[in-house]
N, C-alpha and C positions, 0 to 999 in steps of 0.2 A: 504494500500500500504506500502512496507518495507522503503522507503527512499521518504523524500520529497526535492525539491531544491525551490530556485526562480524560478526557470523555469520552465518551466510546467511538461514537463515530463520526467525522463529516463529509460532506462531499466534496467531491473532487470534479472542478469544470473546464475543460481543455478543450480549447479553439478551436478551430478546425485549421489544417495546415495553411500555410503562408502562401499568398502571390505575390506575385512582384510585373515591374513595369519593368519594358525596356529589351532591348536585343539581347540575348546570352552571351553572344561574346564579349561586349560591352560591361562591363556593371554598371547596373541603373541608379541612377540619383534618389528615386524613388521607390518605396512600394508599397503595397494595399495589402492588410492581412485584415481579417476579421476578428471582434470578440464578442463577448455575450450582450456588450453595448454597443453594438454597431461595428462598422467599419473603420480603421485609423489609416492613418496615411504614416509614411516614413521616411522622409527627407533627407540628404545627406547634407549637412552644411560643413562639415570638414573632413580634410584626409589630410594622409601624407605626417600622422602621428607613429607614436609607439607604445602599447598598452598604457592607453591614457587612462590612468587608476583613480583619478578623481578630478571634479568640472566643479567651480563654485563660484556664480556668477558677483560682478561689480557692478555698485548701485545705479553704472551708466551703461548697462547692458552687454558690456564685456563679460567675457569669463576668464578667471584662471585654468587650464587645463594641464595636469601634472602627467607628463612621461615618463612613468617608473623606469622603464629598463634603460633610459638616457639620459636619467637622473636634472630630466628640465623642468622648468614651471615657466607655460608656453601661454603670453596674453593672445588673446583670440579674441575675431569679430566674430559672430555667427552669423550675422548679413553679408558679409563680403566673401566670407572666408580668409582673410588674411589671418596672420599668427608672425608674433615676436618673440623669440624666447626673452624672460626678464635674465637681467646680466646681476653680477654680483653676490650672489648668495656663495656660503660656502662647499668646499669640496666633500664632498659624501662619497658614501663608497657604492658602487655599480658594480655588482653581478652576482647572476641568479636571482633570486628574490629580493635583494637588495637593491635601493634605490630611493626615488624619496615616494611615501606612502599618500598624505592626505593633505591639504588647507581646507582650513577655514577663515570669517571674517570674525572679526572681536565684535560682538553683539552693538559695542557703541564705535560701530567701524567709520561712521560718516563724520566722528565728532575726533576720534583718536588716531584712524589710518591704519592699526595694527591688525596684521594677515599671520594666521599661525601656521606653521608647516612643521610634519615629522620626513626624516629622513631616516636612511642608516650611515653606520658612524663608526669607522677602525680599521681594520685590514682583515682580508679573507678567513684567516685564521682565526680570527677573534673580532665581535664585531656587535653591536646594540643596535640600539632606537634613540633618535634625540628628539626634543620638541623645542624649535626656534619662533620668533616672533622678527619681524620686519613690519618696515613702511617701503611704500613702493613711490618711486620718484620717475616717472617717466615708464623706461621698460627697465628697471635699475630699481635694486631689493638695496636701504640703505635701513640702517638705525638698527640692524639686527640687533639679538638679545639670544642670548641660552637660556631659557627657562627650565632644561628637565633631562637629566640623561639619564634612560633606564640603567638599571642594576640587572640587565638581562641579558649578560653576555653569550655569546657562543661562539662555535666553529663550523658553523650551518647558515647559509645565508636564506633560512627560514622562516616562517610564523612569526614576523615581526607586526601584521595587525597595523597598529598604530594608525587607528583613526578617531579623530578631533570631535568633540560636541562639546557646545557651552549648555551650562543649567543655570541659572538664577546668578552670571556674572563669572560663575566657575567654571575650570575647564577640566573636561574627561577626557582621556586618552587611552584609548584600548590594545593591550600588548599579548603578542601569544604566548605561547609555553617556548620558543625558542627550537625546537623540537627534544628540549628537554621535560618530557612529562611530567616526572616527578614534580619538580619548580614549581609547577601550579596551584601545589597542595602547602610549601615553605612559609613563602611567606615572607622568607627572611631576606628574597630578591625581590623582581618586579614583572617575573615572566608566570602568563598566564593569569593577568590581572587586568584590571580597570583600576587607574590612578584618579584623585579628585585635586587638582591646586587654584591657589587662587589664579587670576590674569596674570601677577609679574611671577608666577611658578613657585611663591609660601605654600605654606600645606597648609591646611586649613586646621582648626585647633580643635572640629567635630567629627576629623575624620573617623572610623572607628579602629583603628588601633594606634590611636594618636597617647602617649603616655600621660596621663593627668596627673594632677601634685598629689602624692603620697602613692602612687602606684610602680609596682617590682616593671621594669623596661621589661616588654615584651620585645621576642625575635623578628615581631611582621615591621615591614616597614611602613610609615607612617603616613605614606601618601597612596596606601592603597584601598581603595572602595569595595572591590569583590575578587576573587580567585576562583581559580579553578578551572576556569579558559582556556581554552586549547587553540584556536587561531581565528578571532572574533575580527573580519573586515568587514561589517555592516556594521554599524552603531549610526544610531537618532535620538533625538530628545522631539518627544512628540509635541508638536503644534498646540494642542490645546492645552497636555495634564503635567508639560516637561518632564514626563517618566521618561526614562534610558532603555532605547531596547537596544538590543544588539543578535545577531547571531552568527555562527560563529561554523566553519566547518568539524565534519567529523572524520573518524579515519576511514577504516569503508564503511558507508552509512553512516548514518547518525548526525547528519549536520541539524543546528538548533537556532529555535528562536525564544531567546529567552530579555524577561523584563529587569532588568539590573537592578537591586538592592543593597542597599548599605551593611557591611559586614559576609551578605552571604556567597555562600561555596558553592558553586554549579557545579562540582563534582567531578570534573579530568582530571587525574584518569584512573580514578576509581569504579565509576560510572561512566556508561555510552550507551545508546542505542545501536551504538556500528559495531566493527571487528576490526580486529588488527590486517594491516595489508598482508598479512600469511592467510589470512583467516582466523586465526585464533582468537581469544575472547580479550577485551579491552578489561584487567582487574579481573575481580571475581565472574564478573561475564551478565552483572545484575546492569538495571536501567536506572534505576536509583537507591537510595536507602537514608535513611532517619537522617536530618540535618544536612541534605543538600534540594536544590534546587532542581524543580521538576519543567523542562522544557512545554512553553507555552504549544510547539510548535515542532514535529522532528520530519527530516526529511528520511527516507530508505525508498530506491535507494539513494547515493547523494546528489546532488546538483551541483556543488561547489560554487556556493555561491557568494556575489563581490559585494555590491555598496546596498546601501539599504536607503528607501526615503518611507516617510509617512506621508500619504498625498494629501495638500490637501487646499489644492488650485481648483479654478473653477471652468478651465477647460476639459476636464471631465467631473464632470460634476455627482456623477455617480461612484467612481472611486474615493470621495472624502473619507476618510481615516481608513484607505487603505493602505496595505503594506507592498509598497515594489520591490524587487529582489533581484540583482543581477546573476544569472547563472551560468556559469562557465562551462563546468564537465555539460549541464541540459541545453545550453545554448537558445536560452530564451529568455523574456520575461517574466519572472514568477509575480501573480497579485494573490496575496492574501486581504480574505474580506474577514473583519475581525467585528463581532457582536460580542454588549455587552463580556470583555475579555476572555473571549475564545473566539476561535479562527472556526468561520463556518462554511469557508468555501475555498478553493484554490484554480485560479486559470493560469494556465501557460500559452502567452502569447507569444507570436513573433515566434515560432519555433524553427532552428535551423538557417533563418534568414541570414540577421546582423553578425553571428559568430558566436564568437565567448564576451558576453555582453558584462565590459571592465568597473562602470561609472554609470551613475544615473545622479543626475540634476534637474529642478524642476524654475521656471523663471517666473517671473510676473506673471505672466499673463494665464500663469499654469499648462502651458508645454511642455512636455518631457523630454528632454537629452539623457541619450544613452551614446557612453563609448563605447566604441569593440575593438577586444585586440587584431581587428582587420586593418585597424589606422585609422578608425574612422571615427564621427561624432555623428549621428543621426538625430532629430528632433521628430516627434510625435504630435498628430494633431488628428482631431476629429473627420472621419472620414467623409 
């Protein structure tokens, strides 16, 4: 079955396959696929990228559009098509899965100018997640700032995660297991976590295992919000309730969608819904147990899937507080429709068309941008 909940059952709604416009030898600019609200149209308004891993548009209809595997953060028209890469940021380190991961804008971005960006950070052998802050001067990143280097080393250029949401002023930033599993259960680093800081990167004094006066120094560190994570690249702070979802892949099988809370353990990798890439059982080979986190949401088998949005634009107006999901091994778009907090329904749109669909951004007007690792940026609109 494609989705599991606590409850027993829901259903499961998938499009009918994709058209598309245009001569086959050609790739078409456009194409028409169907969903259970009509027909959407699919636009190509950029190429000539490289796994553009995240799009986060400027208050003047620009985007930021990030290049992982070329380690750029590339300003883009959507109208024109043109693209700059911005100059001046620091040297991060590029290759395999290493590169730079997410931006965001600082919620009071029109008044401060501060753009936050995670990268990776060291040499092949040994190598983390940083989170920096800049101002953007032209196509020129100037006034950088270090705000955060994980304690999440390795020698795997792995499950680095590290994507950005602000909540109530704070920032979150979510890191995987590093493909160290154990770490996720520690504590005592930062792999396999969701971190809370303020803006200039302080810890905040409520995080939960922040040391209070008269209390024995625990082993966790103090800037972390939840554990247990295993390689979490979707994370949102929803539109209306500013809860944090995120989810997160799994090994084979079991990729999750879970609501982020303060203190608790979502359970990697004691608990999975999946199996080890041998086969073998992930822990005791259980789905959960006493004192961890029960996935709102599980995929089997996986979809491998990328950035996550909570919609909730008025050019479709029927997906409000739904869940989009880019999926890479299913190559489509996943929407989850979420009632009173549970998921009652699942479509896969767009199947096979755009690729391994990287980034999804939504703009003003409520259009959807999706990147694929095809090089491309495609926008969405009502058919």
């Amino acid at each position: 079955m494609a989705g599991i909940t606590r409850s027993a059952l829901v259903y499961l709604l998938i499009a009918s396959p994709c058209l598309y416009a245009g001569d086959s030898a050609v790739p078409p600019a456009h194409h028409v696929f169907p969903s259970l609200d009509g027909n959407i149209v699919a636009e190509r308004v950029l190429d000539g990228l490289s796994e553009p891993v995240a799009i986060e548009f400027l208050p003047d209809g620009r985007a930021l559009v990030l290049q992982r595997d070329r380690g750029l953060i590339t300003l883009a028209d959507f109208k024109t098509g043109e693209k700059t890469d911005v100059s001046g940021l620091p040297n991060l380190l590029v290759f395999s899965a290493a590169g730079v991961h997410d931006v965001e804008l600082h919620p009071d971005f029109e008044q401060n100018g501060w753009i936050y960006v995670t990268y990776s950070e060291g040499v092949e052998s040994y190598n983390t997640l940083v989170l920096d802050r800049f101002r953007l001067e032209g196509t020129r990143a100037a006034d950088i700032e270090r705000l955060f280097t994980a304690d999440a080393y390795s020698e795997d250029a792995y499950h680095f995660a590290a994507r950005i949401q602000f909540v109530d002023g704070d920032v979150f930033v979510s890191i995987g297991d590093r493909q160290h599993p154990p770490k996720a259960q520690e504590n005592s680093n930062h792999a396999g976590t969701v971190v809370r800081l303020h803006d200039d990167g302080s810890v905040p004094q409520d995080n939960p295992f922040v040391v209070q006066d008269g209390e024995e120094p625990p082993t966790a560190r103090p800037e972390i919000w939840s554990y247990g994570h295993r390689d979490p690249q979707g994370f949102y702070a929803h539109p209306e309730t500013g809860e944090l979802w995120l989810h997160e892949h799994g090994p084979r099988g079991g990729d999750e969608l879970n609501l982020v809370k303060k203190g608790a353990n979502y359970g990697w990798p004691i608990v999975s819904y999946g199996f080890q890439y041998d086969g073998g059982p992930v822990g005791m080979g259980i789905p959960w147990q006493e004192g961890m986190e029960i996935p709102v949401w599980v995929y089997v088998p996986s979809i491998a899937p990328s950035d996550l949005v909570i919609y909730e634009g008025d050019a479709f107006p029927s997906w409000k507080g739904n869940f989009l999901i880019g999926a890479m091994a299913g190559l489509h778009l996943n929407r989850l429709v979420m009632r009173d907090g549970e998921i009652v329904a699942e479509e896969r749109l767009c199947q096979r068309l755009l690729g391994r669909i990287r980034s999804i951004a939504v703009d003003s007007e409520g259009l959807i941008y999706l990147g694929s690792d095809n090089g491309e940026v495609w926008r969405l609109r009502p058919g």
